[in-house]
Residue frames as a rotation matrix with the C-alpha (Angstrom) as fourth column:
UNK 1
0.580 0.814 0.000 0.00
0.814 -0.580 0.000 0.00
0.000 0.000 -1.000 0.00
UNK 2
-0.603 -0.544 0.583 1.68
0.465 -0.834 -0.297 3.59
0.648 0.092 0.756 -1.28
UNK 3
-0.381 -0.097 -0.919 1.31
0.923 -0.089 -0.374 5.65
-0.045 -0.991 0.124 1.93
UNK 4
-0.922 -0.126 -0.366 1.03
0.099 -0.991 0.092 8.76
-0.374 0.049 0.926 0.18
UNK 5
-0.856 0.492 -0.158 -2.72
0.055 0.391 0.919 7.60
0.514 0.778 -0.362 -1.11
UNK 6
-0.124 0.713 -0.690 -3.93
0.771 0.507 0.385 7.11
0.624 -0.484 -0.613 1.91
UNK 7
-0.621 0.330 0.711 -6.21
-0.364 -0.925 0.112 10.16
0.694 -0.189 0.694 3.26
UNK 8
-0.364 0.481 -0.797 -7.54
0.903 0.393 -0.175 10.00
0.229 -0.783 -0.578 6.60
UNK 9
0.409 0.846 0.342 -10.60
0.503 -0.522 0.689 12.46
0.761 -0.110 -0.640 7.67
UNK 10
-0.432 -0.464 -0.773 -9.56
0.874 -0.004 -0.486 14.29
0.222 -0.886 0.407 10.43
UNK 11
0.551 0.788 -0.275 -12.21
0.828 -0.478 0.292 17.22
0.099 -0.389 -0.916 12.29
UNK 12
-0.266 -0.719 -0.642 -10.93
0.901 0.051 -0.431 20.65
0.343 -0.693 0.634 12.52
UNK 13
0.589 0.799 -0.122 -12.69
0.786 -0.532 0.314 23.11
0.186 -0.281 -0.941 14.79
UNK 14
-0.577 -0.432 0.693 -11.38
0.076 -0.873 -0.481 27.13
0.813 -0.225 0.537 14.96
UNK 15
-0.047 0.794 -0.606 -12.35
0.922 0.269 0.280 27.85
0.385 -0.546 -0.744 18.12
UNK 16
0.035 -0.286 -0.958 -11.42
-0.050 -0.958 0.284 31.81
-0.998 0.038 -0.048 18.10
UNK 17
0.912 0.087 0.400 -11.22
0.392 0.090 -0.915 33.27
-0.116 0.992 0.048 14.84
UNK 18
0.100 -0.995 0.021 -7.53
-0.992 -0.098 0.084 34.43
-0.081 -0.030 -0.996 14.97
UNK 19
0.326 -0.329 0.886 -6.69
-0.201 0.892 0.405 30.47
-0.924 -0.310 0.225 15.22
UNK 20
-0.142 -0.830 -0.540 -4.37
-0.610 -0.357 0.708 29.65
-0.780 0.430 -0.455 12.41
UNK 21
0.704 0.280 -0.653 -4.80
-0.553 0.792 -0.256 26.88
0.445 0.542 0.713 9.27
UNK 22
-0.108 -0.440 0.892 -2.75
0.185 0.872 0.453 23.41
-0.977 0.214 -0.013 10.11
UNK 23
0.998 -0.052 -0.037 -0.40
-0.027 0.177 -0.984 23.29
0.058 0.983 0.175 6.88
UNK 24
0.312 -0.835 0.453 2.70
0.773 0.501 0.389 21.64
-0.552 0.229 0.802 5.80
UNK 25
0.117 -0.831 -0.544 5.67
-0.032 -0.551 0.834 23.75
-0.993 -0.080 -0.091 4.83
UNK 26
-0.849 -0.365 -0.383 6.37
-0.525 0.496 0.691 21.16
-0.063 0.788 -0.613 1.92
UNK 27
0.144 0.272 -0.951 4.85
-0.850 0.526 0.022 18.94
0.506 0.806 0.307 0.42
UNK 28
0.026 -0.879 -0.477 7.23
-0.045 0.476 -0.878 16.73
0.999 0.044 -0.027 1.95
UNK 29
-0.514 -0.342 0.787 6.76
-0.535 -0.589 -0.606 17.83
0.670 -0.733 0.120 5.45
UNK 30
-0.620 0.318 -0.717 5.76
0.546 0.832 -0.103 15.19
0.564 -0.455 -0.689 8.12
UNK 31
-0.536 0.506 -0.676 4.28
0.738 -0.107 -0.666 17.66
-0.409 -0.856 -0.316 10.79
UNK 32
0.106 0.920 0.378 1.35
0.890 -0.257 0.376 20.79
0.442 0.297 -0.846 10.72
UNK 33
-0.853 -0.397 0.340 2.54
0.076 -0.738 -0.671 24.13
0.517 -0.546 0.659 11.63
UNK 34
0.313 0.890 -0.331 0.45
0.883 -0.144 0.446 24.71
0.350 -0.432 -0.831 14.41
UNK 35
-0.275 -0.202 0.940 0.12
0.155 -0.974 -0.164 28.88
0.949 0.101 0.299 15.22
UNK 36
-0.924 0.134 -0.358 0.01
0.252 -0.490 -0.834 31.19
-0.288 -0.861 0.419 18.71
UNK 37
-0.310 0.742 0.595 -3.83
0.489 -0.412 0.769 32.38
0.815 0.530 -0.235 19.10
UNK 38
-0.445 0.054 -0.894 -3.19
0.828 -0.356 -0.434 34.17
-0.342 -0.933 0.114 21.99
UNK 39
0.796 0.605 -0.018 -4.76
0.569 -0.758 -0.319 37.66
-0.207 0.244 -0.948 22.14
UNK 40
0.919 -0.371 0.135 -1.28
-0.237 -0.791 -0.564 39.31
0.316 0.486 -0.815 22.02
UNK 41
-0.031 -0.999 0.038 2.04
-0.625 -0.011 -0.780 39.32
0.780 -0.048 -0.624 22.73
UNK 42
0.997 0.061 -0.054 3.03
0.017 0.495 0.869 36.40
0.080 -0.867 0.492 25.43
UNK 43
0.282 -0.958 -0.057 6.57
-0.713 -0.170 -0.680 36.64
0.642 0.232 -0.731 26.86
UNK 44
0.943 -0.257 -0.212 8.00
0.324 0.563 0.761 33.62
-0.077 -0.786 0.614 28.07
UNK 45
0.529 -0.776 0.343 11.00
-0.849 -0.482 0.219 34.38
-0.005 -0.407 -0.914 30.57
UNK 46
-0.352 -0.845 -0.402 14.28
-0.671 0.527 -0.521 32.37
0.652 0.086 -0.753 30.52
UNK 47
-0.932 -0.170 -0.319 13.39
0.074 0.773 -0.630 28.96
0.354 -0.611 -0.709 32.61
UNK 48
-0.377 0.832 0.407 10.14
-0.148 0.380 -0.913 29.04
-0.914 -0.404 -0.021 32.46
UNK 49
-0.951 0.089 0.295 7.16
0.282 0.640 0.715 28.19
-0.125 0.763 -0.634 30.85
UNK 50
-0.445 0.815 -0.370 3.80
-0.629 -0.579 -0.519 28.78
-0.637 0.002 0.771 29.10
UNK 51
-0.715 0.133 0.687 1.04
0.331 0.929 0.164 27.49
-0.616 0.344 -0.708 27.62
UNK 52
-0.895 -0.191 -0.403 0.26
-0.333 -0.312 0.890 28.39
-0.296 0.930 0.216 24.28
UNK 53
0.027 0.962 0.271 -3.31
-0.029 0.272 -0.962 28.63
-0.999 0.018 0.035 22.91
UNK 54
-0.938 -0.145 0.316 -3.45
0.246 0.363 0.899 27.40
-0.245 0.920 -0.305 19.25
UNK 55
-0.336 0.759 -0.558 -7.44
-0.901 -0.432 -0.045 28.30
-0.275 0.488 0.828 18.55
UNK 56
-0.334 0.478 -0.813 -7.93
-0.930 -0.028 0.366 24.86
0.152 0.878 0.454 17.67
UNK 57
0.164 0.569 0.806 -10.06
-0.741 0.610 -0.280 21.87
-0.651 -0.551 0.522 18.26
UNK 58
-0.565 -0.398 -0.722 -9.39
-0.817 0.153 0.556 18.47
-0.111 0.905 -0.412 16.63
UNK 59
0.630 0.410 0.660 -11.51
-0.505 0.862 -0.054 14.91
-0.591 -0.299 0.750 15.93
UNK 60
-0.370 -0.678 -0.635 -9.47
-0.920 0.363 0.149 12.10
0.130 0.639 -0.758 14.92
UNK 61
0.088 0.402 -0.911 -10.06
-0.701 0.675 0.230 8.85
0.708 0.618 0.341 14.00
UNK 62
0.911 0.234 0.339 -9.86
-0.299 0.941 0.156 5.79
-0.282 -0.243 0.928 15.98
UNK 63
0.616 -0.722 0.316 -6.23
0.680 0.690 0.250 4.56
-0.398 0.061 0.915 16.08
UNK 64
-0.159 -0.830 0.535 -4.76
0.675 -0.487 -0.555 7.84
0.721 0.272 0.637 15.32
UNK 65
0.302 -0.110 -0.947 -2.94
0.933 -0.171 0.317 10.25
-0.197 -0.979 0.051 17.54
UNK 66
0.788 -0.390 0.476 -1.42
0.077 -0.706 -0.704 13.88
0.611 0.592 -0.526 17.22
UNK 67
0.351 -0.349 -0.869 1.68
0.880 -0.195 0.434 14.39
-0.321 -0.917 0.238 18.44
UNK 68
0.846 -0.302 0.439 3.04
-0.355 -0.934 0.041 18.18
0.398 -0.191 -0.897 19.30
UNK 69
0.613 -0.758 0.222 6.40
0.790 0.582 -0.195 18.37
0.019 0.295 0.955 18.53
UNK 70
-0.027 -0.907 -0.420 9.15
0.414 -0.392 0.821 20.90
-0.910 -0.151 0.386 18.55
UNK 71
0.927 -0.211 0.309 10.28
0.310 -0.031 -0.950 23.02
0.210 0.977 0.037 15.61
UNK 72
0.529 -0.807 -0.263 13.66
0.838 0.448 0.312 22.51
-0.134 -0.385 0.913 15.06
UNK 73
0.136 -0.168 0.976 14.19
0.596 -0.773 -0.216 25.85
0.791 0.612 -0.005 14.07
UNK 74
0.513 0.163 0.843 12.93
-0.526 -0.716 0.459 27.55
0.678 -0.678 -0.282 17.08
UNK 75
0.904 -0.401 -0.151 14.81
0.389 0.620 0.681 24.99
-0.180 -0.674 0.716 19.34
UNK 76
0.061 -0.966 0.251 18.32
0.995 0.077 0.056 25.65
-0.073 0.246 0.966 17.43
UNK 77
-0.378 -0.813 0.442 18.09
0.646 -0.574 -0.502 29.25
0.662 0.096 0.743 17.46
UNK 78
-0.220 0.640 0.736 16.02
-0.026 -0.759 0.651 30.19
0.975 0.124 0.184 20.35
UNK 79
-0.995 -0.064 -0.083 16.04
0.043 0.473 -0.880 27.36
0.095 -0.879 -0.468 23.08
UNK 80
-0.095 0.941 0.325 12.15
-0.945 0.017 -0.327 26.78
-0.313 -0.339 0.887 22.67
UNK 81
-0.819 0.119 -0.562 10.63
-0.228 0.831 0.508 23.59
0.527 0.544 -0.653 23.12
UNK 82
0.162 0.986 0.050 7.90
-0.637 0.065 0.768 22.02
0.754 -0.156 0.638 23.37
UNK 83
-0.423 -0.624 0.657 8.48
-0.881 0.114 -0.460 20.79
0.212 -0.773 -0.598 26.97
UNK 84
-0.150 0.105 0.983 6.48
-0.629 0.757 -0.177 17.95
-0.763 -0.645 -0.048 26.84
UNK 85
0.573 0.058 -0.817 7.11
-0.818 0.094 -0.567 16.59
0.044 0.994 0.102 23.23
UNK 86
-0.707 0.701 0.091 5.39
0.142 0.015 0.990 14.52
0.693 0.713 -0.110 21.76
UNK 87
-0.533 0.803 0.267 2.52
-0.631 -0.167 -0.758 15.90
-0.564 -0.572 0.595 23.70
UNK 88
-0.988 0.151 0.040 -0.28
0.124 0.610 0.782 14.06
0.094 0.778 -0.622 22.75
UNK 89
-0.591 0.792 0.152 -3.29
-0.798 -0.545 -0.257 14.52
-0.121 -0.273 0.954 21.66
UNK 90
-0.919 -0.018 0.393 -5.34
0.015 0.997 0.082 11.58
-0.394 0.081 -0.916 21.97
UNK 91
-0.976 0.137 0.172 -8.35
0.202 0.254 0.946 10.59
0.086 0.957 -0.275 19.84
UNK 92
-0.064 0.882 -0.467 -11.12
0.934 0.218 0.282 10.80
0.350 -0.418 -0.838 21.91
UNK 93
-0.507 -0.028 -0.861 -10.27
0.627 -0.697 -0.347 14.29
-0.591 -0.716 0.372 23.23
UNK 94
0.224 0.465 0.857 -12.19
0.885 -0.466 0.022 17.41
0.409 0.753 -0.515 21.56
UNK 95
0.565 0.043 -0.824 -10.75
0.560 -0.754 0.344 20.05
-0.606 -0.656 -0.450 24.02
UNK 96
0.959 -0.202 -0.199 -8.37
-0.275 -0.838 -0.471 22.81
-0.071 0.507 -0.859 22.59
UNK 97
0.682 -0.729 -0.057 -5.06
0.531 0.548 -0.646 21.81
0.502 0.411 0.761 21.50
UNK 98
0.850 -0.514 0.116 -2.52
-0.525 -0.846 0.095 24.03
0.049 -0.141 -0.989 23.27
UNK 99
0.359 -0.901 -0.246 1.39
0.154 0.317 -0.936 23.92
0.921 0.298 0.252 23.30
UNK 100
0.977 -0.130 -0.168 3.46
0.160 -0.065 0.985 23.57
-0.139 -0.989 -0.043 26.36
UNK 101
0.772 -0.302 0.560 6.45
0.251 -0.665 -0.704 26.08
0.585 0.683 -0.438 25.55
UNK 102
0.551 -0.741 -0.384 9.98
0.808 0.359 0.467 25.96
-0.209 -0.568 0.796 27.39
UNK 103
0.761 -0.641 0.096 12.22
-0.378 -0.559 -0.738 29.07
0.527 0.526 -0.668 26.94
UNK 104
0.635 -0.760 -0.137 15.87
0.737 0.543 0.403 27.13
-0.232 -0.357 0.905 27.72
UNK 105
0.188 -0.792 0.581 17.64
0.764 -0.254 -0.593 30.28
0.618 0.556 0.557 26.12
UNK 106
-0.485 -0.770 -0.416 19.33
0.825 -0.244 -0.510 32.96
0.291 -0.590 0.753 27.48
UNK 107
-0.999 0.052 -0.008 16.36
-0.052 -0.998 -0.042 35.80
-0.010 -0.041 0.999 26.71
UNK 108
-0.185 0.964 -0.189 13.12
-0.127 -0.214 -0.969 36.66
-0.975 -0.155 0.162 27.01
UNK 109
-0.993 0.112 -0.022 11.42
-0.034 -0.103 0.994 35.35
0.109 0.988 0.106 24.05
UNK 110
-0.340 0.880 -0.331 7.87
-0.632 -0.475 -0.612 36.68
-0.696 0.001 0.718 22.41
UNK 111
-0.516 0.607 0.604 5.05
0.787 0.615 0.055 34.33
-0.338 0.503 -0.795 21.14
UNK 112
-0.756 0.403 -0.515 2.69
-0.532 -0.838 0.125 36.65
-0.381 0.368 0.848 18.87
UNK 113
0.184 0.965 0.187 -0.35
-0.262 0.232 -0.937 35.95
-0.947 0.124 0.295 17.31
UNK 114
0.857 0.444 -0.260 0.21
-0.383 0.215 -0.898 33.71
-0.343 0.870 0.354 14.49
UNK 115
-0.121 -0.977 0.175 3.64
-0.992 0.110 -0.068 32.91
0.047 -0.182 -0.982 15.03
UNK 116
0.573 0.157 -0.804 4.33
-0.466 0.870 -0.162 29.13
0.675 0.467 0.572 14.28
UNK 117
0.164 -0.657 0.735 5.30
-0.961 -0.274 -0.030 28.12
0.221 -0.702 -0.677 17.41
UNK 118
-0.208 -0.250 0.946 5.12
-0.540 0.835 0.102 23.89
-0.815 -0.489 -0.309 17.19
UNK 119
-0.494 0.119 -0.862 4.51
-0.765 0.411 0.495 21.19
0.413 0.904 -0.112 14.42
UNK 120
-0.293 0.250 0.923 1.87
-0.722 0.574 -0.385 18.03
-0.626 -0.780 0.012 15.12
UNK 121
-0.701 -0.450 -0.553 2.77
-0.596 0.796 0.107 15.23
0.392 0.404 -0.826 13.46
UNK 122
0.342 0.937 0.075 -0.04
-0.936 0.333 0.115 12.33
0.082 -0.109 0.991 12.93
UNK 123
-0.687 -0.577 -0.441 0.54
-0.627 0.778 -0.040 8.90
0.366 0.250 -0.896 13.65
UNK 124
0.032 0.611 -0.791 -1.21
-0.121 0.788 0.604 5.32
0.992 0.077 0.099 13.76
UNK 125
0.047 0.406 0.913 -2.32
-0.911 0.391 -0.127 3.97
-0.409 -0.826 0.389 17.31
UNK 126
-0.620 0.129 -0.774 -1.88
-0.227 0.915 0.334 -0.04
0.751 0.382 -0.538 17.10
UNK 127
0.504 0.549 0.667 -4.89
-0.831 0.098 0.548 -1.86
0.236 -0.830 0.505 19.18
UNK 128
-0.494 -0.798 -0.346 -2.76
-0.530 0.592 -0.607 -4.06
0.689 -0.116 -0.715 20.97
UNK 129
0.782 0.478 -0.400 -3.96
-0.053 0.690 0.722 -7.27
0.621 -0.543 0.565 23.20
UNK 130
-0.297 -0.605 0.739 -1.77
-0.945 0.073 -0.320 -6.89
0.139 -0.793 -0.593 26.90
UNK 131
0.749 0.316 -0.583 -1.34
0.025 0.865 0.500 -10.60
0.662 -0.389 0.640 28.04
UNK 132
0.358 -0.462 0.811 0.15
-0.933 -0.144 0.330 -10.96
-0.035 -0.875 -0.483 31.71
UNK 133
0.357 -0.595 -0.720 3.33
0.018 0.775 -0.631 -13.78
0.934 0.212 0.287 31.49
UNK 134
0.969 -0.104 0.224 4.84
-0.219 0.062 0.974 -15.16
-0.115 -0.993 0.038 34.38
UNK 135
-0.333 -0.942 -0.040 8.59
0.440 -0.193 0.877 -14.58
-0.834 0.274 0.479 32.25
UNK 136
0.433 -0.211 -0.876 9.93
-0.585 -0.805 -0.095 -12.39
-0.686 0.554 -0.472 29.89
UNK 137
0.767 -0.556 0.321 11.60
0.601 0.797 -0.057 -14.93
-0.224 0.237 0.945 27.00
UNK 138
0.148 -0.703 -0.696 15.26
0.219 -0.663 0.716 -13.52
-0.964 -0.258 0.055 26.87
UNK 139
0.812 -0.383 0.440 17.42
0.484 0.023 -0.875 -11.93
0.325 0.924 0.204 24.70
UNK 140
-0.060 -0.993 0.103 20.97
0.821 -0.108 -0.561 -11.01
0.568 0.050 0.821 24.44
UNK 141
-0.474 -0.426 0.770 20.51
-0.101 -0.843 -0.529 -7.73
0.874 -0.329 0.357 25.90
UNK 142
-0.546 -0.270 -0.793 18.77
0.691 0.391 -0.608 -8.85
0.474 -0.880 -0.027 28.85
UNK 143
0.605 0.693 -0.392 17.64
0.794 -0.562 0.231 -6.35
-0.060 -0.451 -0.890 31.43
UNK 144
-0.412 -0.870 -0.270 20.60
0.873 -0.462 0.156 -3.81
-0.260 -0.172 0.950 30.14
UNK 145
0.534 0.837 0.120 19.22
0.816 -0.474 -0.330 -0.51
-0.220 0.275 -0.936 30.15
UNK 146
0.948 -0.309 -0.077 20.60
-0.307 -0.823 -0.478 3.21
0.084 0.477 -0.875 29.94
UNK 147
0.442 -0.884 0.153 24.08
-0.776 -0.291 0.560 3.10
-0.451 -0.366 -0.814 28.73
UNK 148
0.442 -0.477 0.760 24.26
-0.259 0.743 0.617 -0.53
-0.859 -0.469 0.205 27.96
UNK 149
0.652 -0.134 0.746 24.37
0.720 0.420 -0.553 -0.91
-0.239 0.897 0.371 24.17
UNK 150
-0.430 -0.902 -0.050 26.96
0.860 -0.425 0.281 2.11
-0.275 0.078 0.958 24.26
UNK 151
-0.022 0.029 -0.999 27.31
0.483 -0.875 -0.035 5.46
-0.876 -0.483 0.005 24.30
């Protein structure tokens, strides 16, 4: 099956009219610029944080998630991230999307209205079947965790 065929429905509600469109950069582009719909300027101070209203509401299928994601831009020349990324947004929800916004950099930096300030990147949900074992069958790596398979 060519991936690039395959169109999935997906609800989206402006809830403010200032709320931005969800559009790819490229063609090419995996995530949705998602925009600031604050009423105005928001300054977030060094080492802290803020949460970012986007304007928008989403319905998604069954078995798909959004996730809110960084842009690597604003990360590499700004120190913003989305502090909890991949936020997620989960299928059933219908509340407002917002961003959860990290300034790590050295200055005061300014969210504006319409400013592109994350990216949210769709992805499949497998329904999986949890089945409780009384072992794990091994494998070479064992219980080795951070660190073990090298640095």
């Amino acid at each position: 099956m060519d991936p690039t065929n395959t169109e999935l429905r997906i609800g989206v509600h402006r809830l403010v009219s200032r709320a931005g469109e969800l559009a790819r950069a490229t063609p090419g582009s995996s995530g949705y610029d998602l925009a600031s719909a604050e009423d105005g300027e928001l300054t977030i101070l060094p080492g802290t944080v803020a949460l970012v209203r986007t304007g928008l509401a989403l319905e998604l299928p069954p078995g798909l998630e959004g996730q809110v994601r960084s842009r690597s831009g604003l990360a590499a020349r700004s120190g913003v991230f989305v502090l909890n990324s991949p936020g997620t947004i989960d299928s059933d929800y219908r509340g407002e999307v917002k961003v959860v916004l990290a300034n790590f950099g050295d200055v005061p930096f300014s969210v504006f209205p319409g400013d592109r300030i994350a990216q949210l990147v769709f992805i499949q949900v497998p329904n999986v079947c949890l089945v409780t074992v009384d072992e794990l069958v091994p494998t070479e790596r064992g219980a080795g965790g951070f660190g073990s398979s090298g640095v």
